[in-house]
C-alpha positions, 0 to 999 in steps of 0.5 A: 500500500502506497505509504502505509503508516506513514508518519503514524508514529507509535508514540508522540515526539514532542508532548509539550510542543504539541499540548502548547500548540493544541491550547493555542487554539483557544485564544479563538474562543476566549470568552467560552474559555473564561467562563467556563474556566470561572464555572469549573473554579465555582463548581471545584471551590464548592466541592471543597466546601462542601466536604468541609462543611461535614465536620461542624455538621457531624460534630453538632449532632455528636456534641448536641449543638441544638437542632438550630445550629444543625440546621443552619449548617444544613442550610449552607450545605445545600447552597454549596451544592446548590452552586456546585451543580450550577458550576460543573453544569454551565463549566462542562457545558461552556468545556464542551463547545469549547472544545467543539469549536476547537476541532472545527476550527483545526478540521477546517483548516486541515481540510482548507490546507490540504486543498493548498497541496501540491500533487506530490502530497497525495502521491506519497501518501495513502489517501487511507491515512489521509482519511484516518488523520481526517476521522480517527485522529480528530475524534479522538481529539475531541473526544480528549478535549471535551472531557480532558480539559474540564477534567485536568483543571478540576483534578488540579484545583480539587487535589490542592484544595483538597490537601489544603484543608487536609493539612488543617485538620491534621498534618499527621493523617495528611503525610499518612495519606501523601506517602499512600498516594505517592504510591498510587501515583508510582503504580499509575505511572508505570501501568499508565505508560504500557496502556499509553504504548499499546493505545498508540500502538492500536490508533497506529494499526486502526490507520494501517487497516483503514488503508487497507479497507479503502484500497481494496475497496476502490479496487474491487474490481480488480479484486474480482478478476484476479480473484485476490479475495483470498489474498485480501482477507488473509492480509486483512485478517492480519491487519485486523489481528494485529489490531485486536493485539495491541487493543487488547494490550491497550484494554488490559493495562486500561482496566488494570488501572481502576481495580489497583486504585480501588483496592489501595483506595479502600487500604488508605480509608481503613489507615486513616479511619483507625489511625484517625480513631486514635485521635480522637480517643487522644482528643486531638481531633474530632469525629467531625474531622475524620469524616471530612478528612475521609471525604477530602481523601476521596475527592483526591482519589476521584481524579486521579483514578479519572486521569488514570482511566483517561490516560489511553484516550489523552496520549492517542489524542496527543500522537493523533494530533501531532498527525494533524499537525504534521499535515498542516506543517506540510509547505503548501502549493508554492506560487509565486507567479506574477503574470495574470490573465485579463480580458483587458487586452487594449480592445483586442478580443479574448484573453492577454497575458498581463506581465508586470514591468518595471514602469508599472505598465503591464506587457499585454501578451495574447493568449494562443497556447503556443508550448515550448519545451527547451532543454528540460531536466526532471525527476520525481526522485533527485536520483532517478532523472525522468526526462532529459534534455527534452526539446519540443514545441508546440504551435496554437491549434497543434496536434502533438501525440506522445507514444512510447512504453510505460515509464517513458515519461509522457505523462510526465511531461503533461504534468510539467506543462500545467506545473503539478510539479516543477523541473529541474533544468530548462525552460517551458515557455507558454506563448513565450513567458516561462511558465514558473512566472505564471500564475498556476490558478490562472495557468491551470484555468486556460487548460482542460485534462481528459484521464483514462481514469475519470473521476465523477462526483456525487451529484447531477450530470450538469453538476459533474460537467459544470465542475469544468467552470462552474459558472457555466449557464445550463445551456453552456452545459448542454453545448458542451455534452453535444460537442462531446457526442455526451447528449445522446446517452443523458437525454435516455437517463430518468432525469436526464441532465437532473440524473443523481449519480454517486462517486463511482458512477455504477450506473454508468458504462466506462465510455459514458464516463470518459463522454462527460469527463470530456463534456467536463473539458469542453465546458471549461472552453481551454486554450490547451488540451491533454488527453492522457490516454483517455480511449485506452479503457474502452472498446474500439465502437466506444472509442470511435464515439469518443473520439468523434468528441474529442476531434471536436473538441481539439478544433482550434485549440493546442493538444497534447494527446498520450495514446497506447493505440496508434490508431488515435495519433495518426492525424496528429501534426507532430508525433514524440517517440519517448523512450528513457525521457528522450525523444528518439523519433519526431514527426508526423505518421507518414515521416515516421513510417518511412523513417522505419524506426521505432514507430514504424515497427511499433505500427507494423507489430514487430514490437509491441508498447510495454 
């Protein structure tokens, strides 16, 4: 699987970092985090009083205060509760939209910053992980954030507290119940840290098998003719086993945690509750004071067993964001191109080239789509060269084919003219200005790229050919599937142009899919035309159809055209014969048949394309 577990580190790198970036995120909601941060005190501040307010209440019955006296501590008590609930509910409540918007925030820049991505982003790594950072990972951020956050600064404030007032009833009793905490603590710790390793080790196997599923689920089909199903469930029945494994690991050490601290909970109450009898047998406290010490010895307990139990979910919440921000770190799409389109053009019809000048008088350059390639140099790997010293040109309204065996790199150079990646050595002029200075949305805006692999999207048939230009008017829409031979076959579906169709288009037969990818082309009325390919994957009454559009399409305009079957270049003004990234052979069909080279022969069938 391509990228498989990339980046899905077993544990975090760098906690501190990532916690300070994580709460930086606050400062958007900064009213949400005072208040609820006030409510959290209010609640935390009268769960203290309230376990303090046990002593004068028992000691009043033990010493027979009187019923007025009792009842006046009643009384306080039931305000402290009264604002203990009212402080936890709207502290919770202001914690959890907090934390809400938060994962919106860092969801929505994740996903707006993932759209700034070069190409090379998606080629290196699964869409799979990308997909599980996207799901699994923000989850389990919010997931953390909603409950950790309230939870952490209650724990804090309650176990200060809670000690505070433990020292004042008797400092004794407080070393007794520090030494026995210290121990729980150590215990918690070292539990804590095998639960954490495996719960990371479980997130970064779930990442590995979610790939997985959306591989071979993308490529059913490929599946289903080469009868790989059970290739594909003994591998997935791997993946699925290592991550049954390490979550049973992560489980074991999780549920580990509360019987010990319950255990060593009800050891600490029977110490404090006999060495507290003696005392008050000694007069040094009261029975009152035992009861709250008792109390506030709970209250401690509580947290730390809470923050136990939610150990697993904070350390893969950490290492899930250390993945989202890992992806927001990634440098986006460079473009630093100054030349613009603009339909200022000083009366002149269509669309100029507007090139800054020194005078701040812009260099007005008509659009045509006249491509040149001069010396070019480029490798996706800086030790594997794809194209060398390559020279080629082609004029407005050209015809230029490429052919050649698999890995020769003419997909390669499709991609260097619209810059999904850029190149090394050379020159690519468009219309005479090097294309590195254009700017890439106004670049990309004046071409159209027809794939052998379409890819529609869940919507109407208007919807996907409008995804061409999407200000495109319904009549331009039905233009664009007539000059793709696309209008016959929409007008049979049940709603025609209206029709609903999901991602992977079942509906649709291969041939109808490429007619709208190429309606999709025309809509967008490019200057240059590539066709990668784009008839390699039907059949030959299909590929006529097809072909018919895009010989419509490719009028007037400049196109660059990939094929497997020679068939589809004949006509084409200029024919590229790569191999190794050099052209080997140029010129047209009948230049290069009588050339006899590699073209002939790959015509004649005495060899075949790789």
């Amino acid at each position: 699987m391509k990228g498989a577990a990339k980046g899905r580190s077993v544990r975090p790198e760098n906690v501190k970092s990532t916690l300070t970036r994580l709460f930086s995120y606050f400062k958007y909601n900064k009213i949400l985090f005072i208040a609820g941060i006030i409510f959290i005190i209010i609640g935390s501040l009268g769960t203290i009083a309230a376990n303090a307010m046990l002593s004068p209440i028992i000691d009043s019955l033990v010493e027979h205060a009187g019923m007025g006296v009792f009842i006046k501590y009643v009384l306080g008590m039931a305000i402290i509760v009264l604002f203990i609930g009212i402080g936890e509910y709207y502290g919770n409540l202001f914690m959890a939209k907090l934390a809400q918007r938060t994962v919106h925030k860092i969801r929505s820049e994740m996903f707006a910053h993932v759209e700034t991505l070069p190409i090379s982003f998606f080629d290196q790594n699964a869409h799979g992980e990308l997909m599980s950072t996207f799901t699994n990972d923000v989850d389990m951020l919010n997931q953390s954030l909603e409950q950790g956050t309230s939870q952490i600064i209650v724990s804090f404030i309650t176990v200060m507290g809670s000690f505070i007032m433990m020292i004042a009833i008797s400092p004794a009793l407080t070393v007794l119940a520090f030494v026995m905490l210290c121990v729980m603590l150590l215990i918690t710790r070292v539990v804590g840290k095998h639960s954490a390793r495996n719960f990371r080790a479980q997130q970064m196997q779930l990442g590995d098998m979610n790939g997985y599923v959306e591989e071979i689920m993308s490529g059913q089909k490929v599946v289903k003719v080469f009868n790989y199903e059970n290739r594909a469930m003994k591998d997935f029945a791997k993946k699925n086993d290592a991550l049954r494994k390490s979550s049973t690991l992560a489980s074991t050490f999780g549920v580990m945690l509360m019987p010990i601290v319950g255990s060593l909970s009800f050891v600490l109450y029977g110490m404090i509750s006999m060495s507290g009898a003696y005392l008050v047998i000694l007069g040094i406290i009261t029975v009152g004071n035992i009861a709250a010490f008792l109390q506030f010895t709970r209250t401690i307990l509580r947290p730390i067993a809470q923050v136990s139990n939610q150990l697993n979910t904070l350390f893969a919440a950490i290492a899930g964001a250390e993945r989202i921000f890992k992806v927001l770190d990634e440098k986006h799409e460079i473009d630093d191109g100054q030349v613009r389109l603009t339909t200022n053009c000083n009366g002149r019809d269509g669309l100029c080239w507007s090139i800054p000048q020194n005078d701040g008088e812009p260099k007005l350059v008509p659009l045509r789509g006249d491509i040149t390639f001069h010396e070019v140099d480029f490798g996706y790997l800086p030790e594997q060269q794809v194209l060398k010293k390559l020279d080629l040109y082609a004029k407005p309204g050209q015809k230029i084919a490429f052919v050649g065996s698999t890995g020769a790199g003419k997909t390669t150079v499709t991609n260097l003219i619209n810059r999904f990646y850029e190149i090394d050595e050379g020159t690519i002029l468009y219309d005479g200005i090097d294309i590195r200075s254009i700017n890439k949305h106004d670049l990309r805006s004046t071409m159209s790229v027809v794939l052998q692999d379409v890819h529609l999207f869940s919507g109407t048939i208007a919807d996907n050919i409008r995804y061409g230009r999407l200000d495109a008017t319904d009549d331009e829409v039905v233009e664009a599937a007539k000059l793709a031979n696309a209008h016959y076959f929409i007008q049979r579906l049940p709603d025609g142009y209206d029709t609903l169709i999901s991602a992977d288009s079942g509906g649709l037969s291969q041939g109808e899919r490429q007619l709208l990818s190429i309606a999709r082309a025309a809509v967008a009325n490019p200057t240059v035309l590539i066709l990668d390919e784009a008839t390699s994957s039907v059949d030959t009454r299909t590929e006529k159809l097809i072909a018919k559009g895009m010989d419509q399409l490719m009028q007037g305009r400049t196109t660059f055209v990939i094929a497997h079957r020679l068939s589809t270049v004949r006509d084409a003004n200029a024919i590229m014969v790569l191999e190794h990234g050099e052209i080997i052979e140029r010129g047209d069909h009948d230049v290069l048949m009588d050339l006899g080279g590699r073209y002939y022969d790959l015509n004649v069938g005495s060899v075949e394309l790789e």
